[in-house]
N, C-alpha and C positions, 0 to 999 in steps of 0.2 A: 306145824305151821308152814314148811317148806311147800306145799302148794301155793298155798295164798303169797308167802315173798316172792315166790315165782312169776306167779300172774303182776302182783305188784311191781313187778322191775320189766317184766314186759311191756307194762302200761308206759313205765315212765321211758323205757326206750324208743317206745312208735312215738310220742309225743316229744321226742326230743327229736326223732327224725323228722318230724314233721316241721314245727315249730323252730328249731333249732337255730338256723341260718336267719331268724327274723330280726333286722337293725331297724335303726328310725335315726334320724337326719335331725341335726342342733334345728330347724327349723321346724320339722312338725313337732319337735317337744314344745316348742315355745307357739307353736299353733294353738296345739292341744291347751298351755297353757292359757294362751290367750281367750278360749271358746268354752273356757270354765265358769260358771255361774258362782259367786261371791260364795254360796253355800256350800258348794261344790271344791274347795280349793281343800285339798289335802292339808291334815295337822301334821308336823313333824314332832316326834315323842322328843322331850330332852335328851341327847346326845352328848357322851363325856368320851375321852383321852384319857387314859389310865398308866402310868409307869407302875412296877412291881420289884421288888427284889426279895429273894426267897431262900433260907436257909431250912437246910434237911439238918437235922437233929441227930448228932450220933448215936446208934443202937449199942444198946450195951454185948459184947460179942457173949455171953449169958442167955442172952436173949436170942441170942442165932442161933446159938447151940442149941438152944431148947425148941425150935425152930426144927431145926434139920432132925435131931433125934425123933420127935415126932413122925414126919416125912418118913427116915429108917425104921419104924417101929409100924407104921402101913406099907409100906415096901415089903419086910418079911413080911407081915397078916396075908397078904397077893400071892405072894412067891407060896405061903404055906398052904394056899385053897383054905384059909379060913374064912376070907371075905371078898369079896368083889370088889375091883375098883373101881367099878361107877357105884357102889354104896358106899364104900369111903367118901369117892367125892362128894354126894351128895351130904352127907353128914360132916365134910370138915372143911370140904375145900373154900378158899375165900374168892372165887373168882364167883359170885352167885350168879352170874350167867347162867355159865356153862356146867356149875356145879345143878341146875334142876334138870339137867342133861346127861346126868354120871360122869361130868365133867369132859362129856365131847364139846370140840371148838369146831366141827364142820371142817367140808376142805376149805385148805387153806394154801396161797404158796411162798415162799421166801419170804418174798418182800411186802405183804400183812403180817408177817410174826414178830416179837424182838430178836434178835439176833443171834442171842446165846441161845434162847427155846430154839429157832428155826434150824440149828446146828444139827443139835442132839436130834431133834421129831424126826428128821431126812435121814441120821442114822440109822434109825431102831428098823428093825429085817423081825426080829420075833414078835408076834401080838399078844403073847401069852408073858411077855416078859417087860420089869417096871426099869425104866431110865437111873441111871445116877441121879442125884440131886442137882438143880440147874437153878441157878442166879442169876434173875433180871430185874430189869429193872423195877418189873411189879412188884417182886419178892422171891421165892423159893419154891420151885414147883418138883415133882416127877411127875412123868409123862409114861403113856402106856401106846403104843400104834395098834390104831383098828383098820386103818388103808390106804394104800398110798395107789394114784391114778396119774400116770405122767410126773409132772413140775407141780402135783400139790398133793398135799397129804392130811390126811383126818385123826386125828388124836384125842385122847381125854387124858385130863391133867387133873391135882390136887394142888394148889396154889396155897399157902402160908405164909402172910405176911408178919416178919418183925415187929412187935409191939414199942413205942416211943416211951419212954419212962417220964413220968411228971417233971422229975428234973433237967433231963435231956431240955423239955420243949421250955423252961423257963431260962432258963442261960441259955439258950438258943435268941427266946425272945430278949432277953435281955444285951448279948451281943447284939442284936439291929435296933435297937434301940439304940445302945451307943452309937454306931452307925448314923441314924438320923440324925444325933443331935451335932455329929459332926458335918453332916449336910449341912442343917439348918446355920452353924458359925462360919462356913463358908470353907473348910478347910479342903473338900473337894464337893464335886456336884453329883446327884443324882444319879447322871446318866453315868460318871466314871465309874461308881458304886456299883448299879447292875452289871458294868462289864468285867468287873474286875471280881465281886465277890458273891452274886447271885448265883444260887444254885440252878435256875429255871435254865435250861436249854434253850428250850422256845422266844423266850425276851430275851436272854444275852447280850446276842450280838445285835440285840435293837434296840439299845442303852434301854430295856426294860421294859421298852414302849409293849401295851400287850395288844394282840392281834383280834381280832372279831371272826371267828370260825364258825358261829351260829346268823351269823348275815346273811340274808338273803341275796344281797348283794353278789353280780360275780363275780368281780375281784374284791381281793381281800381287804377290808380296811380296820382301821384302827378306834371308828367310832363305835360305842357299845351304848342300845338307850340300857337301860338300869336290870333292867330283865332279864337281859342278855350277860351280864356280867356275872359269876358265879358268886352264888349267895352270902357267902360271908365276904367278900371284896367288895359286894353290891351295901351290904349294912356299915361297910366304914368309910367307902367313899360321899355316901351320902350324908354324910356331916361335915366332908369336908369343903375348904374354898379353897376356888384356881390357884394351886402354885404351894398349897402347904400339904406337909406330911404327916404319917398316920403314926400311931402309937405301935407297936409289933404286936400283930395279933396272932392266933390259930387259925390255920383248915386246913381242910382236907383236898388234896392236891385230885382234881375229877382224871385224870388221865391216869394215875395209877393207885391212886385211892390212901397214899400215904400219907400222914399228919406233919404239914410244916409250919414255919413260920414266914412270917412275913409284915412288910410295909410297904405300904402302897403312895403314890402320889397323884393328885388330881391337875393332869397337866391343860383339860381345856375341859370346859361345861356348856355347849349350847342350848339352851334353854329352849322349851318346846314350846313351835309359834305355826301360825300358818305357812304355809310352802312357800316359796319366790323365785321366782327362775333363778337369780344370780346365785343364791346359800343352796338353796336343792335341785341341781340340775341332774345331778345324777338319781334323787330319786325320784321326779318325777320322770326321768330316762325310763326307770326301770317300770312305772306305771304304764308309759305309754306300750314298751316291751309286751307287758301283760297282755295289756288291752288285745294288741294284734294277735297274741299268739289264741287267746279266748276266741276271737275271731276267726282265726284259720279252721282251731278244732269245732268249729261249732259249723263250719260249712263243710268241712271236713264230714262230720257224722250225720249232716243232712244228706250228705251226698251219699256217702255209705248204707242209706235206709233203702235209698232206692232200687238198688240188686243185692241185698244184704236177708239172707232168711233167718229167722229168730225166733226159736218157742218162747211164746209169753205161757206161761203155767198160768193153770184156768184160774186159782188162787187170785194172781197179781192184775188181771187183764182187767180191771176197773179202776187201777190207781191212776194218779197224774201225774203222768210222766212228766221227766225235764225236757224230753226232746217229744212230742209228739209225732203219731204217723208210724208206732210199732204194729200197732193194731190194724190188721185189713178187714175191710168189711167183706 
């Protein structure tokens, strides 16, 4: 698939050089708004504020060992020419990316890796030879070098993640539970709670507040419509009302795929209504954004037709194009 992301990052590069630089002025938003027909006026989806705080579950060191031994026992299989380690990974690794890849991760440089993988990868000088065992925060990988090119390097890996034991994640849940209900008596608040005893990185140092990374927005904000929330925070926040806290539930953590616990609080719920300049300014900002930039690219590739030569394959030369005018008589 490396041709087509290629092309596809080409694409989105010309259209950002092109488009890029395009603002709009608090006055044509509110033109724009103004020159909208009643039927015409953007819905905004229900929009919430989400606090989080999140306890990882101790592994039993049982469970690591059995973990790494694993890892050690495909390490010799490599070393002995009994197996290949891109069919190890295939068959074990838990990174299922990279594992339908014999566990190549593409180049990559420092600062895309965790820290401890990006160590060891920049070490490895032999391609025939398997990494020590390395600890990140996904889990437990070895690494094998297939090439390094300047400041980034291509490798495949077998990743193994620690498994949670049932009783780990229930005294897990069961400590924030405690937790909440000393929220809820007032003895300290919410937001001291995430900073003080969340294990989330990310919400931390933002008394827990979580962040909207799937926004289309360009800067980052903190509203999520329900969608956008991952799936199991999205099933408990939706029973709750502004200001109360959730019982400690499970999931699974998307950034590195571990099973935690957690409680969540529903700090704001805007309910989904038609647009207004005053509450959506900035999404109708971003609508008008659009509009212009559809506009540029669309004179943009009219313009392009006119000294621009193009085989239409005889096949396709009767369909209906979106741009007209490929076709010369």
């Amino acid at each position: 698939m490396r041709e087509n992301a290629r092309e596809g990052l080409t694409v989105q590069k010309m259209q950002q050089k092109l488009v890029g630089d395009i603002k709009v002025t608090p006055s044509e938003v509110r033109r724009y708004f103004k020159d909208l027909p009643q039927d015409s006026i953007p819905y905004v989806p229900t929009q919430v504020e989400v606090q989080i705080v999140t306890l990882q579950p101790k592994i039993p060191i049982a469970e690591i060992e059995d973990v790494k031994s694993r890892l050690r026992e495909y390490t010799d299989r490599v070393n002995k020419g009994e197996t290949e380690f891109s069919t190890l990974a295939r068959m074990y690794s838990e990174d299922r990316g990279s594992a339908m890849r014999g566990g190549e991760t593409d180049f990559m440089g420092k600062g895309m890796m965790d820290p401890a993988y990006a160590a060891v990868a920049f070490s490895l000088q032999d391609p025939k030879k398997v990494s020590k065992i390395v600890e990140s925060e996904y889990g437990y990988h070895i690494i094998q070098l297939i090439e390094k090119r300047g400041d980034r390097v291509n490798t495949r890996h077998i990743l193994l993640r620690p498994k949670v034991s049932e009783k780990e994640l229930i005294e897990a849940c069961a400590r924030l539970d405690s937790i909440a209900d000393d929220i809820r008596v007032g003895k300290f608040s919410f937001d001291d709670a995430a900073a003080a005893l969340s294990h989330d990185k990310d919400t931390r140092n933002n008394h827990g507040l979580m962040v909207n990374t799937n926004s289309n927005d360009a800067m980052a904000t903190s509203k999520f419509e329900m969608q956008e929330l991952p799936q199991d925070v999205a099933k408990v926040v939706d029973k709750l009302n502004v200001g109360e806290i959730s019982k400690a539930f499970t999931m699974v953590n998307e950034k590195d795929g571990k099973e935690i616990c957690a409680i969540v609080k529903l700090k704001t719920r805007i309910n989904g209504h038609k647009a207004t300049i005053t509450e959506d300014y900035q999404n109708l900002k971003e609508i008008v954004i659009a509009k212009r930039r559809e506009e540029m690219l669309h004179k943009w590739i009219l313009e392009k037709q006119k000294h621009t030569y193009v085989r239409i394959d005889e096949n396709w030369k009767n369909c209906d194009f979106k741009y007209p005018g490929w076709i010369k008589d």
